[in-house]
N, C-alpha and C positions, 0 to 999 in steps of 0.2 A: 618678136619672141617666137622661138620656132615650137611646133606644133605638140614634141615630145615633151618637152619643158610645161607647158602648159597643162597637156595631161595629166603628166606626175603630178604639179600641183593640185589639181584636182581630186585625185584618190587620195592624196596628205589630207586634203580637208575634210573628204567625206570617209571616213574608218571605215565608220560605221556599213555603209554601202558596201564598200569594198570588198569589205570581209564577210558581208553577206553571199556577195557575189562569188569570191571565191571560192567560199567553204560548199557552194551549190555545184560549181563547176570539180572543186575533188571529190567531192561525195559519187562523180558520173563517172568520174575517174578510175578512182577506186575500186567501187564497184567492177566496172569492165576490167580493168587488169585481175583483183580479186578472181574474176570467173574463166578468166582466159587460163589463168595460172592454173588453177585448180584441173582445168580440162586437159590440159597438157598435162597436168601430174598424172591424171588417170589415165590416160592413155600413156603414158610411158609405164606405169605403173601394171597394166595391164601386158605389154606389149613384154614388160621384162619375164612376167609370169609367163608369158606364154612361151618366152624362148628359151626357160627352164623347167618346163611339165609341160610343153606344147606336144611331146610326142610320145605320149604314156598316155596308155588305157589300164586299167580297170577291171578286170573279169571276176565277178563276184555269181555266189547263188544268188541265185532269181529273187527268193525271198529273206536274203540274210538279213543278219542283225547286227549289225558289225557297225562301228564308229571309228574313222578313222579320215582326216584330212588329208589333199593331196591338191595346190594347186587351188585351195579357195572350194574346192568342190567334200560336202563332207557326205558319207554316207552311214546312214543308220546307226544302230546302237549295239555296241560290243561287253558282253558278260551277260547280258538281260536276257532273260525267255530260252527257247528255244533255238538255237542256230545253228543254221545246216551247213554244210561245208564242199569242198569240192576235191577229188583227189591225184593220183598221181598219175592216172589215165587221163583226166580231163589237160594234166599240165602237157602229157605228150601229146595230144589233140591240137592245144593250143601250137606246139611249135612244130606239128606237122600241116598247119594250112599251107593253099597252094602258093602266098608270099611270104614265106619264111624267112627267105633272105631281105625283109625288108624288115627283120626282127634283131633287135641289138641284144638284148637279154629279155629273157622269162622268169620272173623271181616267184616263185610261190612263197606266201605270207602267211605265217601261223599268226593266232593273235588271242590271249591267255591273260585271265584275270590273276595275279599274283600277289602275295604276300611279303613284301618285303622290308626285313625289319622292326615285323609289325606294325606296317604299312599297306592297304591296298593300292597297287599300281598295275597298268597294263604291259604284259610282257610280246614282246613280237619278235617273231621266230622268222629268218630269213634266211638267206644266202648273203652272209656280209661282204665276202670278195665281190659281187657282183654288183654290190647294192654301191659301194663306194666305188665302182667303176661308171654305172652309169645316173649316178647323183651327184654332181657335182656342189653342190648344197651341201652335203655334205662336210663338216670340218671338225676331225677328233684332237680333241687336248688330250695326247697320250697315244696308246698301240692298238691297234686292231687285234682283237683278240684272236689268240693261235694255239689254245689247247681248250680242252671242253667246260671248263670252270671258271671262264672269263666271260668278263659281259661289258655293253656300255649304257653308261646312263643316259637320260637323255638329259637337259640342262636341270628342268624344273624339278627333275628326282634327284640331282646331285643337289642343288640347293635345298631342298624340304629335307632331306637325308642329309645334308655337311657330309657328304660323301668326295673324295678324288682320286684318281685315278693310282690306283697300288693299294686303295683299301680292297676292304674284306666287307662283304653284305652276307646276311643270311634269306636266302628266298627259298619259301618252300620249302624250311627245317636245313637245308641246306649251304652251306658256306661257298659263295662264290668271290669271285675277284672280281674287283672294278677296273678294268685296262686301257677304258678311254671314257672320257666324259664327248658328248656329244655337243659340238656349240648350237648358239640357237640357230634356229631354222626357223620360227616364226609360223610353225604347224603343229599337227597333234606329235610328229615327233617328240617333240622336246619334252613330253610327258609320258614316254615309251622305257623300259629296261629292254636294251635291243641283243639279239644274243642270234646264235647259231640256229637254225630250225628243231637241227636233234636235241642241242642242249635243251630248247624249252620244253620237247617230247618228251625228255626223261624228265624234268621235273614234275611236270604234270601226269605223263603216265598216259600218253596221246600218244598213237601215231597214225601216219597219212591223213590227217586231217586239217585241210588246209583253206583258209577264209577267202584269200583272194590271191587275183595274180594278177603282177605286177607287168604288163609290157610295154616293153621299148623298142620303138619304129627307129626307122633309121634316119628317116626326116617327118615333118608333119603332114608332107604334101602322100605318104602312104599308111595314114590314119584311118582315114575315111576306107579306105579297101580293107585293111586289116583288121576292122570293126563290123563288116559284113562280114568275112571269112572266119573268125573266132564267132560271133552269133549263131551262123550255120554249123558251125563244128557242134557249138555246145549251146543248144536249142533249152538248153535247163540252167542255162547260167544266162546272167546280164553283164554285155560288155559296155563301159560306159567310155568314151572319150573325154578326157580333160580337158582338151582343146574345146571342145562342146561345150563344156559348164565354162571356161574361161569367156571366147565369144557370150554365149548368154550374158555373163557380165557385161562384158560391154558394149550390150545393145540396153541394158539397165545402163551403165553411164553415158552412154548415148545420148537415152531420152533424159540423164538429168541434167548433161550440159545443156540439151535443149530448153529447158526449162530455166536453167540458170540466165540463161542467152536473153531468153525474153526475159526474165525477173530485171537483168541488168539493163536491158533496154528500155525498160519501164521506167526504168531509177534515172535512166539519162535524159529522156522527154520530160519528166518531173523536174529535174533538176535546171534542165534547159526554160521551162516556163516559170520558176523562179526568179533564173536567173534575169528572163526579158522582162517580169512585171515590176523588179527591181530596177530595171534599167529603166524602162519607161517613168517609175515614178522619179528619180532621178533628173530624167530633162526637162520633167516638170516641174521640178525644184530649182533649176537652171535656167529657164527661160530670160532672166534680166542678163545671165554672163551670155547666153546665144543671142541675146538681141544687140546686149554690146558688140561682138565679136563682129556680128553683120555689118553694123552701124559703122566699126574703124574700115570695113572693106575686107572682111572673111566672106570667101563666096562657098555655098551648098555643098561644094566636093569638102572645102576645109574642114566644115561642121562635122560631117559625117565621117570624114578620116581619124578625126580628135577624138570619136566616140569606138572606132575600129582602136583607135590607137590604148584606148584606156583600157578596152576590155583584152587586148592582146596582153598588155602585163600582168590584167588577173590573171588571162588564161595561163599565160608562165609558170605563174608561183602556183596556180593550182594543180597545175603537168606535176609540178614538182611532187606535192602533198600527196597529191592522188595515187601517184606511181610509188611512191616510199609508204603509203599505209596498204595499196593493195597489196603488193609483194611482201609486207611483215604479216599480214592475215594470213596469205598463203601458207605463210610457215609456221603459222601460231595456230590456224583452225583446227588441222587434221591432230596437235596435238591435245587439243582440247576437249577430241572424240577419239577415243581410246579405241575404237573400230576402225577409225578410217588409216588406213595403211598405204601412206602413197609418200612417193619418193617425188619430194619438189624439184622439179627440173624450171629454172633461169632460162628467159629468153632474151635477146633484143631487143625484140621486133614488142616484148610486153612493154617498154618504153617508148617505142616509137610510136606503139595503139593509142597508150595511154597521153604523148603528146597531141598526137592527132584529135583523138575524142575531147579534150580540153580546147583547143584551139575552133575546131568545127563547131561544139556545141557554142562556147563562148560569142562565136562570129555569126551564126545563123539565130541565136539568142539577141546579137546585137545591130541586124538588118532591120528591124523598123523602128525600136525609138531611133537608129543615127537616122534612117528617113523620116521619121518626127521629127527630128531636131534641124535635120537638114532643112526642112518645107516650112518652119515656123515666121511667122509673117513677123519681121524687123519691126512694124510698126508696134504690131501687139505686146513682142516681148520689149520695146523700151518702155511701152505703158509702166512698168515693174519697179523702174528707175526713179 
């Protein structure tokens, strides 16, 4: 009877083991693809962020109050207390440092607590031509506004409002038109009334006063220069880099893959001395069918291969389970945490891990009961008979 034959039998008999054994070998499984997937989402996740806000600073007063995301990075609170502002000299300041031509646009940013529809919402006053030139993020349902009485919603004001694009709002006792709604962007955008800088002047009754400014390098790699050079220009404003709070993030998921890495690794040791204490009790349950096997003329390499051979077909179906539940986790965690925003990215090679960590653990779990069973004295195990 050949050797594969035999095995099989053997797992039909013992379920119970079997399935002990495997569900310990997917559980290490899992686990590892689980954590693998996850690191790669964040880093891709991270890497996409960066190469859409990687080369945008920031230039804010020193002490402002202003609330407004960019890139994962948020800063302070907008409408509250006292807020200081920065104005139309600090913006020609900014685009006369000595790397100017490493500057794509200078957007100065009004930013205006508003009333609309008897609603409060926050109003941001820009340069729209500029802002959909270098935001690609950016995506309008509808027209860019092109006379002084247009605005665009951002998503979460058109939905709270059932507002679209060709209506009429009142902000500010005043009648405006809605000429794009703004799709999501997945930042404090999408809860903005976005308009012309003057149009928010004259509503409010503001002018030259300006929260922050928006710049854009020409690559990331002249970030770092153009973030001393706006610092030294304007020694009463804080320039901050995105690229800088993005990196920070991911030296925080850095350290949490790190931690994940040992968490999964501990999962896999655990699972692997399961899987041997299971095995070993096993041969000791076996001892009369090892003592036969000797007894017809199975020599110590046979023994030991029939026990390689049985744990190879757990380890298979566990490859299997383990790789099919870490990759559904993958895609089921981050929605289960309304925070975690990452784009699942699929690999191969999280199948080929996940074969491999099934197969190694299985095999190095199953290197001394098959040398128990291999070294078991024929005489002893016939005693059983």
């Amino acid at each position: 009877m050949e050797l594969r034959s035999i095995a099989f039998g053997s797992l039909k008999r013992r379920r119970g083991k079997a399935f002990l054994i495997t569900f310990g070998l997917a559980v290490a499984v899992a686990a590892f693809v689980l954590v693998v997937s996850l690191i790669l989402s964040m880093r891709a996740t991270v890497d996409d962020t960066l190469s859409k806000y990687g080369s945008n600073l920031l230039v804010t007063p020193a002490s402002s109050e202003l609330n407004l995301s960019y890139g994962g990075m948020t800063i302070a609170s907008a409408g509250t207390g006292e807020v200081r502002y920065l104005s139309g000299d600090d913006l020609s300041k900014v685009t006369a440092v000595p790397s100017n031509y490493q500057i794509v646009a200078a957007l100065p940013v009004m930013l205006q607590p508003l009333t609309v529809d008897g609603r409060p919402f926050l109003g941001m006053g820009t340069d729209l031509l500029g802002s959909l030139a270098v935001k690609p993020w950016w995506k309008l349902e509808g027209t860019l506004p092109d006379a002084a009485g247009e605005v665009i919603a951002g998503l979460n004001v058109r939905n709270e409002l059932g507002i679209e694009p060709g209506d009429r709002v009142r902000i500010e006792g005043r009648e405006l038109s809605v000429s794009a709604v703004l799709l999501e962007t997945g930042g404090e955008e999408d809860n903005l009334v976005i308009m012309d800088r003057r149009v928010l002047e004259d509503l409010v009754g503001k002018r030259g006063e300006i929260n922050l400014i928006e710049v854009t390098a020409r690559s990331t790699d002249a970030v770092d220069e153009l973030t001393a050079e706006i610092g030294k220009a304007l020694p009463q404003a804080a320039v901050t880099s995105i690229r800088k709070s993005i990196e920070l993030t991911n030296q925080t998921n850095s350290a949490l893959a790190s931690f994940g890495l040992a968490v999964s690794l501990l999962i896999v040791l655990i699972s692997g001395l399961v899987v041997m204490i299971t095995m070993l009790g096993a041969v000791k349950e076996r001892q009369k069918e090892i003592g036969i096997f000797r007894a017809i003329g199975y020599k110590q390499k046979h023994v030991a291969l029939l026990i390689f051979l049985e744990t190879s077909m757990l380890s298979g179906s566990a490859a299997v389970a383990g790789v099919v539940v870490g990759i559904v986790g993958a895609l089921v965690l981050p929605r289960l945490f309304g925070q975690l925003e990452l784009s699942f990215v699929f690999s191969p090679l999280l199948i080929v891990g996940g074969v491999m960590v099934a197969f190694l653990v299985g095999w190095s779990a199953a290197l001394y009961p098959a040398w128990r069973a291999a070294n078991l004295d024929p005489a002893t195990a016939l005693k059983y008979i």
